[in-house]
C-alpha positions in Angstrom: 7.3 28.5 12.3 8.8 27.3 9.3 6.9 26.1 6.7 8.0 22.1 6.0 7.4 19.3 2.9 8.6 16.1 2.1 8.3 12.4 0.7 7.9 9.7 3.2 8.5 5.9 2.2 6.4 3.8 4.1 8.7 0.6 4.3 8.6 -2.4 5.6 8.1 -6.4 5.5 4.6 -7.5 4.3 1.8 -7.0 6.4 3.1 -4.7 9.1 0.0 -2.5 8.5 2.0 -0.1 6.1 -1.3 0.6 3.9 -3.6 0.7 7.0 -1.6 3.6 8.3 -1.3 5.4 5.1 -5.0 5.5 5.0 -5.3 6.2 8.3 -2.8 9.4 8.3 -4.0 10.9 5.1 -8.1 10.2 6.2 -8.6 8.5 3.0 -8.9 5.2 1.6 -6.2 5.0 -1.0 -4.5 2.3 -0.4 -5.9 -1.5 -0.6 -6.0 -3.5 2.6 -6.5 -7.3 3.1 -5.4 -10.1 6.5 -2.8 -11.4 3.9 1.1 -10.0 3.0 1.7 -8.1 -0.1 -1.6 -7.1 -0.8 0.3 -3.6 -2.1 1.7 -3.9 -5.9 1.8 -0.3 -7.0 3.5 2.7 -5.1 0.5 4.8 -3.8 1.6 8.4 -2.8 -1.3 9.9 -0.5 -0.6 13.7 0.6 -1.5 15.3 3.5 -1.4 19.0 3.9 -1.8 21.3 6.9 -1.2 24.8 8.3 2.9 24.2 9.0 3.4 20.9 6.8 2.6 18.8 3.5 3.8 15.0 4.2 3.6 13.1 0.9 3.3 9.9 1.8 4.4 6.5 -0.3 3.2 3.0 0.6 5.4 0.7 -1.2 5.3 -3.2 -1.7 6.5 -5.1 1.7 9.7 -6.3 0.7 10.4 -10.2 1.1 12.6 -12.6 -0.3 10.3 -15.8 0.8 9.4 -15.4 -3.2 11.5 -15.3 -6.3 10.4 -14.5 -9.6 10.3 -11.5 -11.9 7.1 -10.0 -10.2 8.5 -10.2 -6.8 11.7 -8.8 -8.4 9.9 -5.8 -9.8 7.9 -5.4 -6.2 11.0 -5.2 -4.1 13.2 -2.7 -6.7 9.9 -1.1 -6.4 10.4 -0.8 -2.9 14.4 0.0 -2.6 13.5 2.7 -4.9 11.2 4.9 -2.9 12.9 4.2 0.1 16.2 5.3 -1.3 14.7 8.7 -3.2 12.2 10.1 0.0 13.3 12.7 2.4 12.4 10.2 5.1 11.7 6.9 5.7 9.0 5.4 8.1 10.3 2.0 8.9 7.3 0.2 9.8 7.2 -2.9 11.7 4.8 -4.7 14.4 5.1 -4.6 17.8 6.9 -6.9 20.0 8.7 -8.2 16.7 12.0 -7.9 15.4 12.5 -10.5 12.7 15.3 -11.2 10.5 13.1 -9.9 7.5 12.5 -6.4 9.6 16.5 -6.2 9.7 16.7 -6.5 5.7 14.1 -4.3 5.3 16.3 -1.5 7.4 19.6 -2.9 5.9 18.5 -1.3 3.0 17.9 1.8 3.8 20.7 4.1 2.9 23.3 4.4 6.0 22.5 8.7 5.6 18.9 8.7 5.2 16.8 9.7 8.3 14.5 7.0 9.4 12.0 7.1 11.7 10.3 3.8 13.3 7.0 3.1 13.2 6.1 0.5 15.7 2.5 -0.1 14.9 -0.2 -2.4 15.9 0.8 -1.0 20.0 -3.3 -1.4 20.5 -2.2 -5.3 20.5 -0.1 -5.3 23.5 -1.3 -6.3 26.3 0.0 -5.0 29.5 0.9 -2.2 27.6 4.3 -1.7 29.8 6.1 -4.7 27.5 6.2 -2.5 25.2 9.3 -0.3 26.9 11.9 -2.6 26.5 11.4 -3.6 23.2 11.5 0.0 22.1 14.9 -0.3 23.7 16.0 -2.9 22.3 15.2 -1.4 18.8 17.2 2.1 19.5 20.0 -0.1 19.4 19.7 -1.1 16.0 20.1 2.1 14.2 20.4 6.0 14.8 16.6 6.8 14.5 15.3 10.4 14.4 12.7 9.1 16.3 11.0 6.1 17.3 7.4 6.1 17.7 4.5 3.4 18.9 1.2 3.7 16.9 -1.8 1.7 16.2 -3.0 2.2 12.7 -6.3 0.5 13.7 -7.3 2.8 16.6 -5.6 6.1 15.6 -3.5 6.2 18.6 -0.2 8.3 18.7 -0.6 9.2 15.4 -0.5 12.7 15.9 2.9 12.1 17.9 4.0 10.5 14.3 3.4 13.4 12.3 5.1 15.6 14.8 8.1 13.4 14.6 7.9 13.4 11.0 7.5 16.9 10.5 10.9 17.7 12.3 12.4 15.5 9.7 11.3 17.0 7.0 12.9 19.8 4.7 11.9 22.9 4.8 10.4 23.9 1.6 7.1 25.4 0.4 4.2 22.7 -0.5 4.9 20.9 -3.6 1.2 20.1 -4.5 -2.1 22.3 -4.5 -3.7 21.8 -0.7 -6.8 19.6 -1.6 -5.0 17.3 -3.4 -4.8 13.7 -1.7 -3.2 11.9 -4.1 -0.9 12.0 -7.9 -2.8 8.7 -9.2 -6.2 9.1 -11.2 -9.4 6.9 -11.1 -9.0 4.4 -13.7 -5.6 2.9 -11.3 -7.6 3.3 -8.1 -10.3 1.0 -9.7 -8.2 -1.4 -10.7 -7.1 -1.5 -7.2 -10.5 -2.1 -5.7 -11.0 -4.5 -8.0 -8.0 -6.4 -6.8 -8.8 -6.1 -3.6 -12.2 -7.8 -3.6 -9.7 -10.9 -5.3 -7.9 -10.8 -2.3 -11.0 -10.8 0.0 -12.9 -13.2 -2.0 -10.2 -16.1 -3.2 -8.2 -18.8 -1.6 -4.8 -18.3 -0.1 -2.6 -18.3 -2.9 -4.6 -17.0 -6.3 -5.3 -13.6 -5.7 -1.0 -13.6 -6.1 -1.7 -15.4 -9.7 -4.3 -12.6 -10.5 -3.7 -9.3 -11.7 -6.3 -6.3 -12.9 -6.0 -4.2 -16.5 -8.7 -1.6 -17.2 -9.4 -1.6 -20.5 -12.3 0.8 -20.5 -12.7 3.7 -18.4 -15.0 6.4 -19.9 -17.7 9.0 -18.1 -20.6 9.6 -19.2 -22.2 12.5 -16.9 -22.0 11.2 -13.4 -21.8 7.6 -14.4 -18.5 5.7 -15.3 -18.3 3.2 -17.0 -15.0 0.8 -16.7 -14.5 -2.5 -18.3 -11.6 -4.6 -16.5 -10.2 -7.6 -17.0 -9.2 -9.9 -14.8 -5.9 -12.0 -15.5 -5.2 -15.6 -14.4 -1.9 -17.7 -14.6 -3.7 -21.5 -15.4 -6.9 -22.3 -17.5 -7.6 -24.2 -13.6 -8.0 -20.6 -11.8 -10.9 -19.1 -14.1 -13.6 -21.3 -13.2 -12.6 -20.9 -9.5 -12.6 -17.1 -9.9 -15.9 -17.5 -11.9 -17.6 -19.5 -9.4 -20.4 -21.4 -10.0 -22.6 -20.2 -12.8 -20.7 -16.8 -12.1 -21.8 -16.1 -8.6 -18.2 -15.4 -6.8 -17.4 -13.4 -9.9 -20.6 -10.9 -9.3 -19.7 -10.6 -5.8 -16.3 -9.7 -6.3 -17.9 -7.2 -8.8 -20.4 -5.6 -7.0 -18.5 -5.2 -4.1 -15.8 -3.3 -6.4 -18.8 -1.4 -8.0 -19.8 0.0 -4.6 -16.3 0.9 -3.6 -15.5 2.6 -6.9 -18.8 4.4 -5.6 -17.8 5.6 -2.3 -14.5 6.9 -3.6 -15.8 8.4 -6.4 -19.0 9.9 -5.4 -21.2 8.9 -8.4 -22.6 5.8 -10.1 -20.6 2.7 -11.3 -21.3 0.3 -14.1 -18.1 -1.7 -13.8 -18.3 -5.3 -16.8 -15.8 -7.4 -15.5 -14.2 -10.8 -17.8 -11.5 -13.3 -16.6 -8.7 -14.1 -18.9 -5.7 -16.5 -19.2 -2.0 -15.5 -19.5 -0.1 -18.4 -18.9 3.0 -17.4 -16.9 2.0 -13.3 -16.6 3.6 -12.7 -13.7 7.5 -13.9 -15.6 6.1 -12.1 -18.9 8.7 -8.9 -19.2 6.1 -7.3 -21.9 2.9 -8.3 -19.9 4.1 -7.0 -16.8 4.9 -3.5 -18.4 1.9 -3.6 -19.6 0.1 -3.9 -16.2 2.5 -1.2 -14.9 5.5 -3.3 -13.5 8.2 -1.7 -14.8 
């Protein structure tokens, strides 16, 4: 059997479970996950390699157009962009729902790229036989290589997935060495676990005002010690992310610390300070800075 390798773009509307299932396929956490849409900022490429196949996989922002702005901007170019350069895209979306926002998502697609559809979150539907003809009432909407119902939280039919992916995919030797999960370092994935705990930890609409820059990230032996900063829009959201006498700051710190931990199998001394940046998010220079290009 011939040998296959490719780029997958993971695309789709926020919060169809695009990040779950990257994690889920590669057996790593790499990417973030929160209950809210957009959590994903940053293209995060996780790579799985076996016997007959590497899949590089790339979880992009969910693209929407509820929000304008130059972040939101930058997120969905972000997005066109993978989906537009990878061998294949994955077209995510939930179960039992076609939205108008799903439809943009797969108007961009290019008209000669192969797609296949994800329908994810199956472990939802309940009797399971509902699930037939919305399945075909989706082959209608496109020429799909294949279309394929998983559930990211359980693991089910994901196996089919990579089957159906595989026979999409080029054939062509590996591109990276076999042990390798991933082309980002440390120092962005603890930014990102940072952020996360911002997401977990804060109302409904800051964590979208906050973003993370490391500004330290040094090893000592096994410990590492990183020194982030935490951007706010308003001098009104750092006492909020504070907390009172800094208690909701520590949490969101320690719980960072202890997944900085787990992913990078040593100890943690993570200082963390909040900062103001009136009007980051439509700053051209500060969002280079903090990787928005």
């Amino acid at each position: 059997m011939s040998y296959r390798c490719g780029t997958i773009a993971l695309a789709g509307r926020p919060n169809t479970g695009k990040s779950s299932l990257l994690n889920r396929l590669v057996g790593e956490k790499l990417s973030i996950v929160s209950g809210r849409a957009q959590t994903t900022r940053h293209l995060v490429t996780g790579i799985l390699t076996n016997a007959d196949c590497q899949y590089i996989f790339v979880d992009a922002p969910g693209m929407q157009s509820r929000h304008g702005g130059r972040l939101n901007r930058a997120l969905n170019n972000r997005a066109s962009e993978a989906a537009g350069g990878a061998d294949v895209v994955g077209w995510v979306l939930e179960a039992m729902r076609l939205s108008d926002a799903d439809r943009e998502v797969l108007a961009s697609v290019p008209a000669d790229g192969k797609i296949v559809a994800i329908v994810n979150q199956i472990d939802r539907v309940k009797p399971r036989h509902k699930l037939m003809p919305f399945l075909e009432r989706l082959a209608e909407q496109r020429d799909f290589a294949a279309i394929v119902p998983v559930s990211a939280m359980s693991g089910e039919n994901c196996e089919v997935l990579l089957a159906a992916l595989r026979d999409a995919l080029p054939e062509q030797d590996a591109i990276y060495p076999p042990d390798q999960l991933t082309d980002r370092d440390e120092r962005f994935f603890a930014a990102e676990l940072l952020r996360e705990q911002l997401f977990r930890n804060l109302g409904e609409e800051l964590p979208y005002a906050c973003e993370i820059e490391i500004a330290s990230f040094k090893e000592e032996g096994r410990l590492r010690r990183i020194e982030a900063t935490i951007w706010v829009e308003r001098d009104s959201h750092k006492p909020i992310v504070l907390g009172e006498k800094g208690a909701r700051l520590k949490q969101i710190g320690t719980a960072a610390r202890k997944g900085m931990e787990t992913m990078f199998g040593g100890k943690v001394y993570l200082g963390t300070w909040v900062k103001v940046k009136r009007g980051w998010s439509e700053d051209e220079r500060m969002l280079h800075a903090l990787g928005h290009k």
